[in-house]
Backbone bond lengths (Angstrom), bond angles and torsions (degrees), N, CA, C in turn:
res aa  C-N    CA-C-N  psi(-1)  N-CA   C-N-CA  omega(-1)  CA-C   N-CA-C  phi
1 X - - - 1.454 - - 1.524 111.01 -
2 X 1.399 112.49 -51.98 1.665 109.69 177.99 1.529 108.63 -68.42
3 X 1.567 117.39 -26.14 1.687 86.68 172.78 1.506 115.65 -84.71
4 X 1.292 129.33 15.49 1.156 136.36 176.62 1.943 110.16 -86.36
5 X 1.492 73.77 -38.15 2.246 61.16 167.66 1.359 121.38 -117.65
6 X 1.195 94.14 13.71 1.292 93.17 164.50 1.857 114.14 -86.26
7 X 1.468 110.55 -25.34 0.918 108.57 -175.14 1.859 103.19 -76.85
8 X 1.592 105.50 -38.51 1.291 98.24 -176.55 1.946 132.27 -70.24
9 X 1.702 84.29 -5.17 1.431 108.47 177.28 1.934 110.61 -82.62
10 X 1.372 101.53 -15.23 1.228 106.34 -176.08 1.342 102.71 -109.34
11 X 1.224 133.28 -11.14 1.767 133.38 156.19 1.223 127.57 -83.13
12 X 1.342 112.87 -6.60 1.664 142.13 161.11 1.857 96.33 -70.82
13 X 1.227 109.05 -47.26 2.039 110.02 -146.00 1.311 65.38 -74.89
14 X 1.529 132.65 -61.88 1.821 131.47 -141.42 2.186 93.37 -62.01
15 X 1.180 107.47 -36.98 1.341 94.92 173.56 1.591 119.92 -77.01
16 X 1.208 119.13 -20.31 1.618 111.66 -169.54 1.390 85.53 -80.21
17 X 1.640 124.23 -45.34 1.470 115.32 -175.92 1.413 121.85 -53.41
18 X 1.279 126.58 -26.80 1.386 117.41 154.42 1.358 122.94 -71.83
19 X 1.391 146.97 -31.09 1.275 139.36 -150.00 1.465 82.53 -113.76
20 X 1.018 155.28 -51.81 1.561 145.63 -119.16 1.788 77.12 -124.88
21 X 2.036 79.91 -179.85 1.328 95.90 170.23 1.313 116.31 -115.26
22 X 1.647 154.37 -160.72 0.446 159.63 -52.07 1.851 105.06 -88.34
23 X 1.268 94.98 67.64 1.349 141.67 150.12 1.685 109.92 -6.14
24 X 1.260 122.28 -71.59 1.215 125.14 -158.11 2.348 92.01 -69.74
25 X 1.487 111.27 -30.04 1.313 84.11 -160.32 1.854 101.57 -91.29
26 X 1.328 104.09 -17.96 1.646 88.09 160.25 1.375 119.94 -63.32
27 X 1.357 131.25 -39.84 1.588 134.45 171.04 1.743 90.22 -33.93
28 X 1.372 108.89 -63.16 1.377 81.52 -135.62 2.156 89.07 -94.53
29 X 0.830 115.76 42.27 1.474 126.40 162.19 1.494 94.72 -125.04
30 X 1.100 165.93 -8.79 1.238 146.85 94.57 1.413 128.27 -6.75
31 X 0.927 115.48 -81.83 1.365 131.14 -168.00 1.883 96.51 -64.06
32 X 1.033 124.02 -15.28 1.750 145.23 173.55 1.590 107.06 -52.71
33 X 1.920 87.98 -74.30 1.457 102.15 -169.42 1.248 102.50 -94.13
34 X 1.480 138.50 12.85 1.186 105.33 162.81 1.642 115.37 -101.56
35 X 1.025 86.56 -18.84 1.973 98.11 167.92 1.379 117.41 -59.68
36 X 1.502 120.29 -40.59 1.354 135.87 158.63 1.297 120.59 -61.02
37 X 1.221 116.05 -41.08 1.693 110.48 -176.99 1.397 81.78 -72.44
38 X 1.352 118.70 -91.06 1.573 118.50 -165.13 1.568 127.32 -4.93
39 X 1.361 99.32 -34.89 1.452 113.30 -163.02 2.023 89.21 -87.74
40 X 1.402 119.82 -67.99 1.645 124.09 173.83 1.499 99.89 -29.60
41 X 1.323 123.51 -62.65 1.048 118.01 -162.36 1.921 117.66 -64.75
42 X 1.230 111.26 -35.39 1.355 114.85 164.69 1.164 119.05 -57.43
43 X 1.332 117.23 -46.18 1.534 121.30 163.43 1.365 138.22 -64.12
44 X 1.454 113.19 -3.88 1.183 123.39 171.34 1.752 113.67 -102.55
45 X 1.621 93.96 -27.58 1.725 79.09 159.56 1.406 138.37 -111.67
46 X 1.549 95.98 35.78 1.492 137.55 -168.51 1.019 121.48 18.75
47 X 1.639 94.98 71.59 1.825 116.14 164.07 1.382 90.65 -84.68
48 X 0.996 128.56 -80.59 1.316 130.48 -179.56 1.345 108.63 -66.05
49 X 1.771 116.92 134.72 1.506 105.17 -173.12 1.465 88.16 -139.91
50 X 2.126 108.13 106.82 1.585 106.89 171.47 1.351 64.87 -170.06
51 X 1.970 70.50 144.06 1.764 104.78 -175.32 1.594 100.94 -89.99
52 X 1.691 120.00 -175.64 1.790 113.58 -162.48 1.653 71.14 -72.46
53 X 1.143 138.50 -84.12 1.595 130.85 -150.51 1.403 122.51 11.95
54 X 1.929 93.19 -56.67 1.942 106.09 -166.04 1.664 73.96 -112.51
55 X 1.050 150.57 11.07 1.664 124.54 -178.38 1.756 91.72 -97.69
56 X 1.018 139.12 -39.55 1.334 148.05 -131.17 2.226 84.61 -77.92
57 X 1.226 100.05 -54.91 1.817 103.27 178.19 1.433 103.03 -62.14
58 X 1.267 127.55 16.04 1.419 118.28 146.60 1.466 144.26 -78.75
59 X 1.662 93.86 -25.52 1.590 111.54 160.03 1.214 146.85 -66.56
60 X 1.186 121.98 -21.75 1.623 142.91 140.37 1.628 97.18 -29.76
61 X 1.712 112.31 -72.72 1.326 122.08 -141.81 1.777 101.43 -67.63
62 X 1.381 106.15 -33.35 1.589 119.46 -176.23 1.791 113.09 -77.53
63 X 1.228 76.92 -35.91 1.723 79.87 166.31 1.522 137.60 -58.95
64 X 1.569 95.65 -42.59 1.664 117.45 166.36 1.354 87.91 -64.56
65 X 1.054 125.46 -82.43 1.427 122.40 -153.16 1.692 126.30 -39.55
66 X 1.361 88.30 -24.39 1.620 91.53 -177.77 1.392 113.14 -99.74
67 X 1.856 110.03 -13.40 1.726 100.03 160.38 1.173 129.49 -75.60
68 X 1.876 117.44 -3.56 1.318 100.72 153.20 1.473 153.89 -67.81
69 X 1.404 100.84 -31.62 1.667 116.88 174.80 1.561 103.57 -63.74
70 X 1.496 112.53 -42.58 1.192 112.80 -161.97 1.892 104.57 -78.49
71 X 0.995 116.44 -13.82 1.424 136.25 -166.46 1.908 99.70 -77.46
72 X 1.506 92.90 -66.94 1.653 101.96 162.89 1.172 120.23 -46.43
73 X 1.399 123.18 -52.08 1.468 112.12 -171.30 1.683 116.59 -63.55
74 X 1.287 99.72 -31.72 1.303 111.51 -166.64 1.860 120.38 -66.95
75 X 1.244 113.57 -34.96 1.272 153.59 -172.73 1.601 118.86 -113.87
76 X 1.202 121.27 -33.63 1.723 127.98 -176.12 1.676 110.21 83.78
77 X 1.390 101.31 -20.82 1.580 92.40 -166.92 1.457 87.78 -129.98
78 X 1.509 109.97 176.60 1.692 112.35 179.65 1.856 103.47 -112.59
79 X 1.797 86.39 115.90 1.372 106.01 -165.02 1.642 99.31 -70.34
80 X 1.379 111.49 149.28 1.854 102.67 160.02 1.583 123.28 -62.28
81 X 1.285 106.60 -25.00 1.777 110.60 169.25 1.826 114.62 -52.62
82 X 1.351 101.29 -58.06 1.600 104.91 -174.26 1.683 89.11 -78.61
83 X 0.997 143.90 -51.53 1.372 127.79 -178.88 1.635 142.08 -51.70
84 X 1.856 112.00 -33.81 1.117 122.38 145.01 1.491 126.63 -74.48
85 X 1.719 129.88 -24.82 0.800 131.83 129.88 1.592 131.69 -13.01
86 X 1.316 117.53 -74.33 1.565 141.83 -177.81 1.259 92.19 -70.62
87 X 1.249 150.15 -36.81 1.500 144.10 -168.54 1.511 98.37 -85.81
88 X 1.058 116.26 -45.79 1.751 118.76 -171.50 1.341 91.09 -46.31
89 X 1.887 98.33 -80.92 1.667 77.62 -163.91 1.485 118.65 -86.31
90 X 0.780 145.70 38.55 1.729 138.51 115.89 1.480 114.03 -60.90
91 X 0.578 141.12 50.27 1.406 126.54 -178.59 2.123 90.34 -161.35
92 X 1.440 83.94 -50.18 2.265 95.69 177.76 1.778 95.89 -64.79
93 X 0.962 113.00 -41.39 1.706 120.48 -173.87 1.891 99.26 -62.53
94 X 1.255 100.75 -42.47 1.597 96.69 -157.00 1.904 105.80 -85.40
95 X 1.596 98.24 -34.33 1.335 94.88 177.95 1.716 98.79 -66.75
96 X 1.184 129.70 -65.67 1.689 117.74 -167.20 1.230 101.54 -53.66
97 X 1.537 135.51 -15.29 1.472 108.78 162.61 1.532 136.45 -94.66
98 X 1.312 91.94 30.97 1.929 105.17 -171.18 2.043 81.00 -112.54
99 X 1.609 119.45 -33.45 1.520 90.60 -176.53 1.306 100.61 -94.97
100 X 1.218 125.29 -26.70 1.929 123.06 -168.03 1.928 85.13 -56.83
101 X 1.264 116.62 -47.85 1.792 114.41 -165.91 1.847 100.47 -80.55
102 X 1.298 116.56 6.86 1.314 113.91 156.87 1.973 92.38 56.44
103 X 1.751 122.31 41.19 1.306 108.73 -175.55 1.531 90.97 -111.97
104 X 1.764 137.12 32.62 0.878 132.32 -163.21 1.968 88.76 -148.79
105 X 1.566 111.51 167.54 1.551 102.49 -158.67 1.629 97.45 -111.51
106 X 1.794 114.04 -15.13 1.388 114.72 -173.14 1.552 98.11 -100.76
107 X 1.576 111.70 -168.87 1.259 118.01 -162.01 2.048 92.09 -114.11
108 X 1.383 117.45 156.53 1.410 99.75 169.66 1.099 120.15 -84.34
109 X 1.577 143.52 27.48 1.238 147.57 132.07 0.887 122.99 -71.32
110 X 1.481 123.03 -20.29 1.552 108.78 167.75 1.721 124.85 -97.38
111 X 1.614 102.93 -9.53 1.248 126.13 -169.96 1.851 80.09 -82.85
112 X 1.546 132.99 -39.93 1.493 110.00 -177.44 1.341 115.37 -73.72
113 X 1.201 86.17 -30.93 1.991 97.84 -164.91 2.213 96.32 -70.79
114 X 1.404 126.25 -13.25 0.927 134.42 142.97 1.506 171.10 -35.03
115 X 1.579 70.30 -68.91 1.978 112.84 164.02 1.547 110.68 -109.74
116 X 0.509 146.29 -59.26 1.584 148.13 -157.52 1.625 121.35 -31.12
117 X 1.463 98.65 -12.71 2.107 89.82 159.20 1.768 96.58 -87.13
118 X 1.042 97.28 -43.50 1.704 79.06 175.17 1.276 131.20 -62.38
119 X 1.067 127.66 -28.56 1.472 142.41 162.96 1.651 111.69 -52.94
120 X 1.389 96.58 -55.15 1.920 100.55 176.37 1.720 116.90 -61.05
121 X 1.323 105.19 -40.59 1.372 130.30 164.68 1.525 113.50 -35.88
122 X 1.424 122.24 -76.59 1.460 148.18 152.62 1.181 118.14 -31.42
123 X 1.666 123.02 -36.07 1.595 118.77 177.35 1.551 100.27 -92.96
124 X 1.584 109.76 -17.94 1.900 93.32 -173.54 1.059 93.59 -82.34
125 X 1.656 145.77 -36.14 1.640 131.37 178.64 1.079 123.38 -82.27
126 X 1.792 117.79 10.88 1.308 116.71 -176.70 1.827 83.20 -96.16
127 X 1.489 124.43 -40.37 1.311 122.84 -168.94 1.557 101.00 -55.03
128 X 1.312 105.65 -70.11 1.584 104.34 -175.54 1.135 114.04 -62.11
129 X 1.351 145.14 -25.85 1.621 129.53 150.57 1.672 112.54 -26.27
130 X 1.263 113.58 -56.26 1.370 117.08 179.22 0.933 115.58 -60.32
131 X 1.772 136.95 -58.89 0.996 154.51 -117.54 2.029 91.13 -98.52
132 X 1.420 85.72 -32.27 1.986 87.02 172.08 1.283 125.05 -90.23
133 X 1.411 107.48 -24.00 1.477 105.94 -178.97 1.659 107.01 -73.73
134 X 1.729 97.75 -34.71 1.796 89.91 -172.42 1.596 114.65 -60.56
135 X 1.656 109.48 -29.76 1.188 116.26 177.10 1.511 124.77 -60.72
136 X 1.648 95.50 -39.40 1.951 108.61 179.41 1.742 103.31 -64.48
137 X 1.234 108.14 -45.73 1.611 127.29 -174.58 1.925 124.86 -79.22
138 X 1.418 92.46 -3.29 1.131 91.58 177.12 1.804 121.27 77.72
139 X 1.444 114.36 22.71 1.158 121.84 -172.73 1.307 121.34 -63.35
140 X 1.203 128.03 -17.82 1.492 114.55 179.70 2.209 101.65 -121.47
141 X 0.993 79.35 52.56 1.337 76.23 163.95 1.210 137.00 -80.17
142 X 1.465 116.79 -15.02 1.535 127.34 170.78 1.529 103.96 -65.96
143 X 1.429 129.03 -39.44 1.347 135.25 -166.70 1.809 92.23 -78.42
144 X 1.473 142.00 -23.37 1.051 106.48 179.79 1.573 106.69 -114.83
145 X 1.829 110.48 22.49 1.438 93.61 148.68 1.088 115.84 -109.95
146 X 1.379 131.82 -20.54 1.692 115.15 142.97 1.513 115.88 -8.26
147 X 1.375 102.16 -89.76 1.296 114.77 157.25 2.331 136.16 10.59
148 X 1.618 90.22 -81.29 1.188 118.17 157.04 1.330 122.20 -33.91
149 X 1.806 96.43 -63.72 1.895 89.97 -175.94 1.059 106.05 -96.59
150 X 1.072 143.56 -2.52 1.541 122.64 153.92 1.707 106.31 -45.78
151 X 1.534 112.02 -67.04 1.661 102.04 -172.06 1.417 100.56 -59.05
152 X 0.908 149.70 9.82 1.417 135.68 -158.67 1.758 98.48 -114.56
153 X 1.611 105.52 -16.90 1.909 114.89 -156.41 1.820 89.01 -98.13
């Protein structure tokens, strides 16, 4: 039953995303619940057989996935923001689902208590990855026409 409205909740977003505006964030609340229903619904006629425990590290992965469409629409092209974005969590989705599926031999407390300069490492060049492209790309341009009309008022 819940992947049934969820799916119909996500054929609702695909219509407001055509008629309405701000377009790109129903896309990607669309593209949300229908990945989610799709997924309930497989699991209820147990093609897929995982309880919420190991299902729950699926939401990370659906999440990325759906800031891409919505990323494109928004922009026309696929920005590095929604793209390292969408990779993060695919990547946060996929690691908690290698321990929630127990297909790994340590626990993920010890895998942080482990890794974690590398991890800090990985988020400061994932920041400045961004932090240059918005600059090469012109990313904060709303902040310097803010900017503008103030001197202009």
């Amino acid at each position: 039953m819940a992947s049934f409205l969820l799916i119909i909740f996500g054929i609702g977003c695909v219509i407001l995303a055509i008629k309405l505006r701000r377009r790109s964030l129903y896309l990607f609340l669309a593209v949300l619940f229908l990945q989610t229903g799709l997924f309930f619904f497989l699991n209820a006629i147990y093609v897929i057989r995982m309880g919420f425990p190991q299902a729950w590290c699926l939401l990370p992965i659906f999440t990325g996935t759906a800031l891409l469409p919505a990323g494109w629409r928004r922009y026309g092209v696929f920005r590095a923001t929604y793209i390292v974005l969408a990779t993060g969590f695919a990547i946060l989705g996929t690691v908690m689902l290698f321990f929630a599926l127990d297909l790994v031999a340590f626990s993920f407390a010890q895998f942080a208590r482990d890794w974690w300069v590398l991890l800090v490492l990985l988020t400061g060049l994932t920041r400045m990855f961004i932090f240059l492209d918005s600059r090469h790309t012109g990313g904060n341009q709303g902040l310097t026409r803010l900017k503008n009309r103030r001197d202009m008022a």
